[in-house]
C-alpha positions in Angstrom: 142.7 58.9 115.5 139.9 59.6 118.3 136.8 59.0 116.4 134.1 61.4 118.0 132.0 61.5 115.2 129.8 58.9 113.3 127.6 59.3 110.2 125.7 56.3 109.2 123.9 56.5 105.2 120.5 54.4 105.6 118.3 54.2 108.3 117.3 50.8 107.8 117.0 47.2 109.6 121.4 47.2 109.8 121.8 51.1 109.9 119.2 51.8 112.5 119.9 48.9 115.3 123.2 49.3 114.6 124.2 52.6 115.9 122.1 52.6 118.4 124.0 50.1 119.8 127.2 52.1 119.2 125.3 55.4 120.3 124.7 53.4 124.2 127.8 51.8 124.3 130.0 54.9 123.5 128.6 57.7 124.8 131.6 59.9 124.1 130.8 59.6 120.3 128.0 61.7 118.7 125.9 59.4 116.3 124.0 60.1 113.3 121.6 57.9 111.3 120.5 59.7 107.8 118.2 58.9 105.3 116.1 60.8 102.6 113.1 58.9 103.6 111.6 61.5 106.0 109.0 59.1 107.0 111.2 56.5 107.7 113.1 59.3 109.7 110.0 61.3 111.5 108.9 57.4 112.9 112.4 56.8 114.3 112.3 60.3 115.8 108.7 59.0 117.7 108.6 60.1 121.3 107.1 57.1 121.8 109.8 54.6 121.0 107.8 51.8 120.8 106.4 53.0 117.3 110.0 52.9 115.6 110.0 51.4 112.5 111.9 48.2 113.2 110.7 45.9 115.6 113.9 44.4 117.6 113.6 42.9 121.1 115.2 45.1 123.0 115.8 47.8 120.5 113.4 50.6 121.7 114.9 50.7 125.1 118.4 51.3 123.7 117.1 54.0 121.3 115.1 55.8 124.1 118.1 55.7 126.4 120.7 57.2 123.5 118.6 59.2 121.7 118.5 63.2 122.1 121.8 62.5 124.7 124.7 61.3 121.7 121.7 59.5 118.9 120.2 61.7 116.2 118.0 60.6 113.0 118.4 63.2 110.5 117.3 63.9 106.6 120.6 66.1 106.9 122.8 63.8 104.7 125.0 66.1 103.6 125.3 67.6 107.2 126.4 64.7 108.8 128.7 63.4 106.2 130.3 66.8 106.6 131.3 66.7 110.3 131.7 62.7 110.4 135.5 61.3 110.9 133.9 57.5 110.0 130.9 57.4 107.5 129.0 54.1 107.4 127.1 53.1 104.3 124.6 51.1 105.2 122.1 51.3 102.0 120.0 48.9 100.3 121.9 46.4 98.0 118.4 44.4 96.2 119.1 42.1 93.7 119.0 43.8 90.2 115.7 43.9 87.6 117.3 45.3 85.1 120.3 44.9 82.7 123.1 42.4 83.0 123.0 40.0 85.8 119.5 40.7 86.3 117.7 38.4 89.2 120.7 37.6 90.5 123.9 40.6 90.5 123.4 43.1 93.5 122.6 46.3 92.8 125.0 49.0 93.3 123.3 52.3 92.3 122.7 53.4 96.0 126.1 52.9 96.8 127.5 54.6 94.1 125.6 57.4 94.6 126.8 57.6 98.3 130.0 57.6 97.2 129.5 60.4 95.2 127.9 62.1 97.7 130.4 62.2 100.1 133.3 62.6 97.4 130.9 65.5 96.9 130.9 67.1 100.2 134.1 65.8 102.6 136.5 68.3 102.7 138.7 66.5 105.0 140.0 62.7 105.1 137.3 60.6 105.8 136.8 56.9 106.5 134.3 55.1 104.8 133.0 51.8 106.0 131.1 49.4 104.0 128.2 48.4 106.3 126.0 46.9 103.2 126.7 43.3 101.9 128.2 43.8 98.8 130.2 42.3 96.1 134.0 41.2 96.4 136.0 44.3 95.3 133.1 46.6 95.1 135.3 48.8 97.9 137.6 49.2 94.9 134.9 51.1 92.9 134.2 53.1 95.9 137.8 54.1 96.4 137.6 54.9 92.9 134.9 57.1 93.0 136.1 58.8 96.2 140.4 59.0 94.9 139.0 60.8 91.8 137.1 64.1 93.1 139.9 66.5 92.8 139.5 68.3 95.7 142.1 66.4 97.4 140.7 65.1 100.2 142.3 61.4 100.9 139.4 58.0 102.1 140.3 54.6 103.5 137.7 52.5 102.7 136.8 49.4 105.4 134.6 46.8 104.7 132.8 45.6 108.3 130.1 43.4 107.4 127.2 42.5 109.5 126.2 39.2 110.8 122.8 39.9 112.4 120.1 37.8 112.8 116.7 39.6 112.8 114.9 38.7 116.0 118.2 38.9 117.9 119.8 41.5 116.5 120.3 43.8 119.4 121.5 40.4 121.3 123.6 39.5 118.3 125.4 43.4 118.0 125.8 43.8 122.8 127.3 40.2 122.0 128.6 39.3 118.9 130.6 35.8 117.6 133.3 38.6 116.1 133.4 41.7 114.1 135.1 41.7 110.9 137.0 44.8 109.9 139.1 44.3 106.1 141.3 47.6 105.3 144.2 48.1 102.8 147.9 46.5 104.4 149.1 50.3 104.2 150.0 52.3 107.4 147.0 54.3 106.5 144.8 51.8 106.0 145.7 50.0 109.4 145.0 53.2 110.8 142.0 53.3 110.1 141.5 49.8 110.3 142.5 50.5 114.2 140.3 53.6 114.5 137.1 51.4 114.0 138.3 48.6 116.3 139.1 51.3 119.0 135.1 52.1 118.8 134.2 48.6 118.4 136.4 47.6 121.6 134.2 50.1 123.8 132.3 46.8 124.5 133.9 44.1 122.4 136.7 42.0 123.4 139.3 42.6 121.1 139.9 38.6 121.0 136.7 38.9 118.9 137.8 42.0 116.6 139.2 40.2 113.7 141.1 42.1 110.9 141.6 41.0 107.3 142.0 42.8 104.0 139.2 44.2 102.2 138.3 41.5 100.0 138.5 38.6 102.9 136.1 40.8 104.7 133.7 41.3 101.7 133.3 37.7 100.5 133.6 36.4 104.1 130.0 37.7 104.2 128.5 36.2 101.7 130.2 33.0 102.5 128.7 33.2 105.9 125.0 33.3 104.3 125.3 30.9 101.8 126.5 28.3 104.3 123.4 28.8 106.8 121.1 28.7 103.6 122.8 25.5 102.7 122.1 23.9 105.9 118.2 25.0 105.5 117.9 23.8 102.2 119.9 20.4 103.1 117.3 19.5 106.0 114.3 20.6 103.8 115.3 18.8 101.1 115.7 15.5 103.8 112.4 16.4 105.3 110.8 15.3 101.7 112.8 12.3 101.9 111.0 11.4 105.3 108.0 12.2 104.1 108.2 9.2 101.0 110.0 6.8 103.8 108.4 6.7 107.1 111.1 8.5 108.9 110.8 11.6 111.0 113.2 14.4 110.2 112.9 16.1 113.5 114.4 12.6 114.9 117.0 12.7 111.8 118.1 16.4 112.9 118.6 15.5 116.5 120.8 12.7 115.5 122.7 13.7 113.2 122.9 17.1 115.2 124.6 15.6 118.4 127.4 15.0 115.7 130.3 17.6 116.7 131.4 17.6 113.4 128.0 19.2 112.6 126.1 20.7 115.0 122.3 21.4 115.5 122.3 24.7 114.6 120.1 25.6 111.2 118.9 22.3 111.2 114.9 22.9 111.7 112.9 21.9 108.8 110.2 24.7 107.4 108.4 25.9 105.1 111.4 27.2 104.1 114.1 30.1 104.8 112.8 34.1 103.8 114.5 37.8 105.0 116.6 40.0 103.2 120.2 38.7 103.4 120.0 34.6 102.5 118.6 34.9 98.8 120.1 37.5 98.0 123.5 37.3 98.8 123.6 33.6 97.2 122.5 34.7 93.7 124.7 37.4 94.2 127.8 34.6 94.8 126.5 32.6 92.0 126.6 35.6 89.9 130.4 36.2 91.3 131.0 32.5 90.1 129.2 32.9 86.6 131.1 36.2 86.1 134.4 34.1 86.6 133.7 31.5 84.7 133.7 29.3 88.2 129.9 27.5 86.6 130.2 24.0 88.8 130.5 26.5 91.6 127.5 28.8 90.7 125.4 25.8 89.8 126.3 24.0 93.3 124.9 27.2 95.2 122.3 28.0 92.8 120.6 24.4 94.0 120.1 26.3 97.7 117.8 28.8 96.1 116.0 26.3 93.8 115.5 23.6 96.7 114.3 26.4 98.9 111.7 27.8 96.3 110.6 24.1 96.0 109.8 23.5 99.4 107.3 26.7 99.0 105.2 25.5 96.2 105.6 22.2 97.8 103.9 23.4 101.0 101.2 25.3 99.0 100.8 22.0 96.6 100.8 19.8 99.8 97.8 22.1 101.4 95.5 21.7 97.8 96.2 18.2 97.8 94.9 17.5 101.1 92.0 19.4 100.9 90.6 16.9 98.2 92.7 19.3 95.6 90.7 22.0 95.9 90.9 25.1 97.8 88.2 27.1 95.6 86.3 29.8 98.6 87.7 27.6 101.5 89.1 29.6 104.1 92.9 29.3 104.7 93.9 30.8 108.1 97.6 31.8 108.1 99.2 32.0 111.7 101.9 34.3 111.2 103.0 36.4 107.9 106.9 38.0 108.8 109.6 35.6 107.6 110.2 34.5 111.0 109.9 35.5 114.6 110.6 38.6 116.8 110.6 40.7 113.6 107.8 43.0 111.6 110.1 42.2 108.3 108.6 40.0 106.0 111.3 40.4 102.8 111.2 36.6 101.1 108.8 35.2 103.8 107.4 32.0 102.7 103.7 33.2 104.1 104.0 35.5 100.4 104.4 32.9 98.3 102.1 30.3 99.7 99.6 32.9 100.2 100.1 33.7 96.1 100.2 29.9 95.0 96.6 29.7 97.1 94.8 32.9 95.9 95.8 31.4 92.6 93.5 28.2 93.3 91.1 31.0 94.5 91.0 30.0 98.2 90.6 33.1 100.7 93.5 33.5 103.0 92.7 35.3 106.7 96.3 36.3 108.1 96.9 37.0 111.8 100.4 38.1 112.9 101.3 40.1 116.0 103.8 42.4 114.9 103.3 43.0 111.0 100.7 45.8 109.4 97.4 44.9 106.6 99.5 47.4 104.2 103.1 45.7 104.2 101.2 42.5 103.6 99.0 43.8 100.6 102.1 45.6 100.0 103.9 42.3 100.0 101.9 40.4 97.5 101.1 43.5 94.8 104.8 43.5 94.6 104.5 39.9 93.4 102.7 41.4 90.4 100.7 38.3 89.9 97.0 40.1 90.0 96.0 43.8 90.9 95.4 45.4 93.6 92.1 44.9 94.0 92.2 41.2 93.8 94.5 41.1 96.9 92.3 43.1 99.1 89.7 41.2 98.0 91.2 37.7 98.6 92.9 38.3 101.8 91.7 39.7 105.0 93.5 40.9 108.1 92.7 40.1 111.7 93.7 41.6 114.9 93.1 38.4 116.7 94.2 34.9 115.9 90.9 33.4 117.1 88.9 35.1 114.6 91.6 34.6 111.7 91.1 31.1 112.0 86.9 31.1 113.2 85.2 29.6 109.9 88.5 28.4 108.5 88.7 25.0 106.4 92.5 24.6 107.6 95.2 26.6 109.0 98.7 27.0 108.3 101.9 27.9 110.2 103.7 30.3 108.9 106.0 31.9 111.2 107.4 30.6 114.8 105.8 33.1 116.9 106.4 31.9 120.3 102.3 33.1 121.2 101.1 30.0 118.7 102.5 27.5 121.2 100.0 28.5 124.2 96.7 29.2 122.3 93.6 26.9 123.4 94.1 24.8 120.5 90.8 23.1 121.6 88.6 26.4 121.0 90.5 27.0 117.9 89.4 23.6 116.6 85.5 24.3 117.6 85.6 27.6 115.9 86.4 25.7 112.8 84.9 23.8 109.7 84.9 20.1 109.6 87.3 18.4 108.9 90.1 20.3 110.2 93.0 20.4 108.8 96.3 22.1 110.5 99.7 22.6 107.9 102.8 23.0 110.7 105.3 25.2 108.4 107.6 25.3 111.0 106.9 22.3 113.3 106.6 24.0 116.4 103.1 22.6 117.8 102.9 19.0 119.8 101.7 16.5 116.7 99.8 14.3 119.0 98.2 16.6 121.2 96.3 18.3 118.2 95.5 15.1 117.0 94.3 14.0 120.2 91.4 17.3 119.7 90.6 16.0 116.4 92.9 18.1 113.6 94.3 16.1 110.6 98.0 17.3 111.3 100.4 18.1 108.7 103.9 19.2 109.5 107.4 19.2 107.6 108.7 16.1 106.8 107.2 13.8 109.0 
């Protein structure tokens, strides 16, 4: 089968970057992102690409160059699944708050409804892909779902997972490690397993095109996330080792990273890991586990989660302490709010929850980051649900410019590795502030001695 037509469901941080990738590096196939969010849609239509909704390095020049030519954003759902050979669903999966397996089961309802939708509408064979991380054998409901319209119209369902790191995604998807593709063992299903690869392969060397069955493909996914959060959480929980011991974990990372056996990848000790994939797809495993009966295995990944939500509360603890345990109407600057850097997406970010834990000791936080908006971050701790509104405006405030973020401030805290935090005059920063000052280093990026050297009381992660 020539695939010339693409429908992607969900115009979001995978959907989005995604095909516009496969929009510029097949021009022969027409591309279309929906969504019923017309906001969300109208911003990705912005002449002036630079206002998209997701900030990517790299991104907005790929959208301006495909879109209009073979890349469209529609609200046209049902359009688009109509005249698509391959439909991607690439929907929101959060973890349930509701109902059995709630806080840690993913929920399905969006992907059960665009199933039905295109069960709804196809009226000739279609193949759906499974863009969204999902549960192993959730492509069996789908097929369910899609086998049992009546109308007679026959889906293969693929599951090609993503493996995208926000802040490199565009780099990640022109260049990736390998793209999975799982299909049925059925001619039909290899068919359409070799349909995708034959788009993928536009750019991709095949070598890297790897094919399994659906269920490999699923749970390879989640696999993939839980390791990198296990690596985080093992270093963090090291880092508070160091601290008790006298030893440095960035020298303890270095060492034991020149170890080919391990590696010295995802061994940086923070504040602690945020985004949309890591937490979620691990209670999702350990919910898999539980629902087996497999509870040594859901209790082994379950301690990721609960050493990376300790390292939070210990960083906000740690930042009380030191200020002669009270931050009552001191000012806290926070350098940085998204979960990490070259990214407006703050899902999980650690700047949340430390910014919570300190509003609760009634300290006023002043948050300067370059590429995420006053609403999401209000947005971001109403969510929370741990005071109203109001309270949040009132105890945080928004700058525009890092200087006068932290001017006044009793300490500041790290929160994100913007690369822009490295080069500030760290000297005028220290004048503009109250005596003694104090600097928290969430994700040890700044020179220790050099900042010590001005006069700040550094703290950073396990050292």
């Amino acid at each position: 089968m020539k695939i010339t037509k693409i429908c992607c469901i969900g115009a979001g941080y995978v959907g989005g970057p995604t095909m516009a990738v496969i929009a510029q590096k097949c021009p022969h196939v027409q591309v279309t992102v929906v969504d019923l969010n017309e906001q969300r849609i109208k911003d990705w239509n912005d002449p002036n690409t630079d206002n998209i909704p997701i900030y990517e390095p790299g991104l907005s020049e790929i959208v301006a160059e495909a879109r209009g030519r073979n890349l469209f954003f529609s609200t046209e759902v049902e359009k688009a699944i109509d005249e698509a050979q391959i439909i991607f669903i690439s929907v929101n999966t959060p973890t349930k708050t509701y109902g059995k397996g709630k806080g840690m089961a993913a929920d399905l309802k969006y992907i059960e409804l665009c199933a039905r939708q295109i069960a709804k509408v196809a009226k000739e064979n279609k193949i759906v892909v499974e863009k969204s991380t999902l549960p192993v054998r959730t492509a069996e409901a789908i097929k369910s779902i899609l086998d049992n319209t009546g109308n007679g119209v026959q889906f293969q369902i693929l599951s090609n997972p993503e493996f995208l790191a926000e802040g490199t995604a565009v780099a990640d998807l022109l260049n990736p490690d390998r793209i999975l593709i799982g299909g049925d063992i059925t001619p039909e299903g290899q068919d359409a397993i070799n349909a995708l690869v034959e788009v993928y392969a536009n750019w991709v060397d095949k070598d890297k095109i790897l094919t399994t069955n659906v269920w490999s493909s699923e749970l390879s996914k989640l696999t993939a996330n839980a390791f990198l959060a296990q690596r985080i959480s093992s270093i963090n929980a090291m880092s508070e080792l160091c601290e008790k011991t006298g030893a440095d974990v960035t020298e303890v990372a270095k060492a034991i990273g020149m170890d080919s056996r391990i590696g010295p990848k995802f061994l940086k000790a923070s504040v602690g890991f945020g985004g949309s994939c890591f937490q979620k797809d691990i209670l999702n495993l350990v919910y898999i586990a539980k629902s087996y009966g497999l509870n040594e295995v859901a209790d082994y990944w379950e301690q990721v989660i609960i050493i990376n939500d300790h390292q939070k509360r210990r960083f906000s603890s740690k930042i009380v302490q030191t200020l002669y345990n009270t931050v009552a109407d001191k000012k806290i600057a926070f350098l940085g709010w998204a979960f990490k850097k070259d990214t407006n997406d703050t899902r999980e970010s650690a700047a949340i929850y430390v910014a919570d834990d300190l509003i609760n000791e009634q300290a006023k936080i002043s948050v300067y980051d370059p590429k995420v908006s006053r609403s999401k971050m209000l947005n971001d701790l109403d969510y929370l649900q741990t005071r109203s509104s109001e309270e949040n405006s009132s105890s945080l405030a928004i700058f525009d410019n890092p200087y006068e973020a932290c001017k006044g401030s009793h300490a500041i805290a790290i929160l994100t590795e913007w690369d822009e935090f490295v080069a500030y005059d760290w000297q005028k920063i220290y004048d503009l502030m109250h005596k003694p000052a104090f600097l928290f280093d969430g994700r040890n990026i700044l020179n220790s001695k050099e900042l010590e050297s001005i006069g700040f009381i550094y703290n950073g992660i396990g050292s």
